[in-house]
N, C-alpha and C positions, 0 to 999 in steps of 0.2 A: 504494500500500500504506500500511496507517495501523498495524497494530501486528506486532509477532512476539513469539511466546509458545512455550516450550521445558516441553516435558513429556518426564519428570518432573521436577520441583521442584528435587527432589534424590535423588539415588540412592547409597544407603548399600552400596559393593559391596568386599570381601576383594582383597586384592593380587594378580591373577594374572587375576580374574576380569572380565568385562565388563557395561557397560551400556550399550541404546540409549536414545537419548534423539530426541526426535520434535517440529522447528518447525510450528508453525501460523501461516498468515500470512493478515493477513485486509485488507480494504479499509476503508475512512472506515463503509461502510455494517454492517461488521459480517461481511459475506461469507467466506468462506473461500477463498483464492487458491490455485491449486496451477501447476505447472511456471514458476515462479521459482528463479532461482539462490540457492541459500545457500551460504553459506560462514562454518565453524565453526572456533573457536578453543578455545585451553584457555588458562587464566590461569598452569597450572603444571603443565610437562611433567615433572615428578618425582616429582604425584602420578600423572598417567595419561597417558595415548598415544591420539592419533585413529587406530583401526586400518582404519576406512574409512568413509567420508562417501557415502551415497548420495542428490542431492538434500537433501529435506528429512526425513531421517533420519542418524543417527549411530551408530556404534559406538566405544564408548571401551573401554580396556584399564586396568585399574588396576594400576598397578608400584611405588607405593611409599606409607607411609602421610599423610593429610595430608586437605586438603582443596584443589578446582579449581573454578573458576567454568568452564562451558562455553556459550558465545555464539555464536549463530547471526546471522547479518547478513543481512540480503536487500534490495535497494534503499534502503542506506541505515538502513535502522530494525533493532534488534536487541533479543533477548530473549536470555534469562539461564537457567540451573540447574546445578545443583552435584553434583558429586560428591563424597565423603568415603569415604578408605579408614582402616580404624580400624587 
């Protein structure tokens, strides 16, 4: 695997409310990789909550206001996007 890339960017979502957010993992050639393990993080569980990781999707919970970096990892290589609860 050569990159992971977390869509969307960032996700502008209200306290209470959710967003998924969606890894793409691709090879050196460009390809697009699927049934690899990810495993996703939040930089801060006070703005949001992982309410369930399915693969290479996510559902986050927004609880309090702030902003989260959310990181998906898969062999090693990791990509990034943000949530912001205003």
């Amino acid at each position: 695997m050569a990159t992971v890339s977390v869509t969307p960017d960032t996700a502008v979502v209200a306290a209470g409310d959710t967003a998924t957010f969606f890894a793409t993992l691709r090879d050196a050639q460009g390809n697009i990789l699927s049934g690899r393990p990810v495993a996703w993080t939040l930089s801060d569980s006070l703005v949001a909550r992982i309410e369930g990781a399915f693969g290479q999707t996510v559902v986050i919970r927004a609880v309090g206001s702030g902003s989260s970096l959310i990181t998906a990892t898969s062999e090693g290589k990791r990509g990034s996007g943000s949530v912001v609860v205003p």
